[in-house]
C-alpha positions as a printed NumPy array, in Angstrom:
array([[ 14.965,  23.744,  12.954],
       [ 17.248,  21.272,  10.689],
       [ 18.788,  21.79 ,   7.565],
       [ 16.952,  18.634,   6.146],
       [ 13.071,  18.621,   5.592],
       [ 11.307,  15.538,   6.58 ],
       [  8.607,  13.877,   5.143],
       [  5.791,  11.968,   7.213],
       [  2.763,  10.467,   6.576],
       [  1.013,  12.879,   8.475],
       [  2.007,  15.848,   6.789],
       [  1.77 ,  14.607,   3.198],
       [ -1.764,  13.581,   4.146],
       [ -2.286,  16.773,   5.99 ],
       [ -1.367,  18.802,   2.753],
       [ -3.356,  16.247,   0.376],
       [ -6.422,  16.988,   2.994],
       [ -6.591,  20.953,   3.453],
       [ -5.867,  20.798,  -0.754],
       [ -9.359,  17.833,  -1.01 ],
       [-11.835,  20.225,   1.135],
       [-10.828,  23.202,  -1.291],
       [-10.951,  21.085,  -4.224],
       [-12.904,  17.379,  -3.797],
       [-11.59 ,  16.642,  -7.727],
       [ -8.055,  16.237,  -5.726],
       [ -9.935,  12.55 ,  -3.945],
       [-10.791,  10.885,  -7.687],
       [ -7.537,  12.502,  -9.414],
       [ -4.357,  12.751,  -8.062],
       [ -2.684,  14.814, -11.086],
       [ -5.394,  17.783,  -9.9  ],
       [ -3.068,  17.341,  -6.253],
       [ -0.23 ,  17.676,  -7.998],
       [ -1.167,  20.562, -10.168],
       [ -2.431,  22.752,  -7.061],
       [  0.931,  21.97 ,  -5.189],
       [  3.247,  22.925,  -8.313],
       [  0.622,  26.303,  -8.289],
       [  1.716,  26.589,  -4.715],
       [  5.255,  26.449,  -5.445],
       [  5.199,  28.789,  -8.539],
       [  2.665,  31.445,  -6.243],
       [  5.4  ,  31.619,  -3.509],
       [  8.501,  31.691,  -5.743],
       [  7.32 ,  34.759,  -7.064],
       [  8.429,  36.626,  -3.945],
       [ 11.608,  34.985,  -4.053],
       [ 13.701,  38.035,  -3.742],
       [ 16.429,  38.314,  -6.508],
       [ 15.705,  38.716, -10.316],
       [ 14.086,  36.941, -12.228],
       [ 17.114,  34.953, -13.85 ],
       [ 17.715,  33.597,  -9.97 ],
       [ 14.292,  32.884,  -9.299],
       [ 14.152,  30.883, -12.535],
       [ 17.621,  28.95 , -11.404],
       [ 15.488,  28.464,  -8.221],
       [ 12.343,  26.865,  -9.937],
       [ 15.115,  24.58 , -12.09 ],
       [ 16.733,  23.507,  -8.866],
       [ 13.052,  22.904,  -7.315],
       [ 12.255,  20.769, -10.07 ],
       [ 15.497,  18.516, -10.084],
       [ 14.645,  18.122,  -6.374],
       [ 10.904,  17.34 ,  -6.937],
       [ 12.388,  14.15 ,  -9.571],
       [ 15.114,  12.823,  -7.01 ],
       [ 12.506,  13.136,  -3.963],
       [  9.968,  11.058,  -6.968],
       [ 12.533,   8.782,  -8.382],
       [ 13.548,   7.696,  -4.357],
       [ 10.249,   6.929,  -3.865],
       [  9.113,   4.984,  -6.627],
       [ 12.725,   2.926,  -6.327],
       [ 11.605,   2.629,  -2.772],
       [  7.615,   1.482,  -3.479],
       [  9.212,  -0.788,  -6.309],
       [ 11.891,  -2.789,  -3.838],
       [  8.736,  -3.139,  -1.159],
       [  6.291,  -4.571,  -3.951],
       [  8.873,  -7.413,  -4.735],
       [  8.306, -10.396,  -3.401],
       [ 10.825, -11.777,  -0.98 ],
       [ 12.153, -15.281,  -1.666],
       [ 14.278, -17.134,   0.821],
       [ 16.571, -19.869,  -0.785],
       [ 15.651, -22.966,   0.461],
       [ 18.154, -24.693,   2.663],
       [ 19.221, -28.669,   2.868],
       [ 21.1  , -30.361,   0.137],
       [ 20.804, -32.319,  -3.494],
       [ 22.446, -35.712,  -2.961],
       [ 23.225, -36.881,  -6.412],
       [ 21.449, -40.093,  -7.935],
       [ 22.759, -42.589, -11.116],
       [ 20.132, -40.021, -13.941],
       [ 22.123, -36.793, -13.807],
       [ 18.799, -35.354, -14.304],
       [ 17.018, -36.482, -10.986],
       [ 18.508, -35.796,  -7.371],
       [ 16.489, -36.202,  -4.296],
       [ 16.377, -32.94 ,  -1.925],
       [ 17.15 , -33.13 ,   1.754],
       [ 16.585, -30.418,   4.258],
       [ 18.987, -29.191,   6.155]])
């Protein structure tokens, strides 16, 4: 086992699945997902084993991690949605009106 999680498609569909065929709401509202997975989280941390002072610290360090693992992905989804423009290539050869050239290709 590795000291990093990973994160696949499969599993994160996986989870979303086995939470839908408890739950169908889950399919037409994702903030229902979400609210059974932070359940999930708060139902286990409770046997976290230390007082409650450390468990809380736990939860806060939980929840930093759950908004850098959400801010990576959005930053991610937002540099994939942006459209990709190549500079053209070639050259402007000047003309006598500074406001006209006439554009070769390279």
């Amino acid at each position: 086992m590795s000291n990093q999680i990973q994160l696949s498609s499969e599993l994160l569909n996986n989870l979303f699945a086995a939470i839908a065929k408890h739950d169908k709401a889950v399919e037409e509202d994702l903030m229902v997902g979400l609210q059974y997975l932070s359940a999930v989280i708060g139902y286990f941390s409770a046997e976290y084993p230390g007082t409650e002072a450390d468990r809380n610290e736990l939860l806060d360090q939980l929840a930093a991690f759950t908004k850098q693992v959400a801010d990576d992905r959005a930053k991610s989804a937002q540099q994939q949605a942006e459209p990709q423009t190549e500079t053209a290539k070639g050259k402007s050869t000047p003309t006598d009106d500074p406001a006209v050239g006439i554009w070769k290709p390279a």
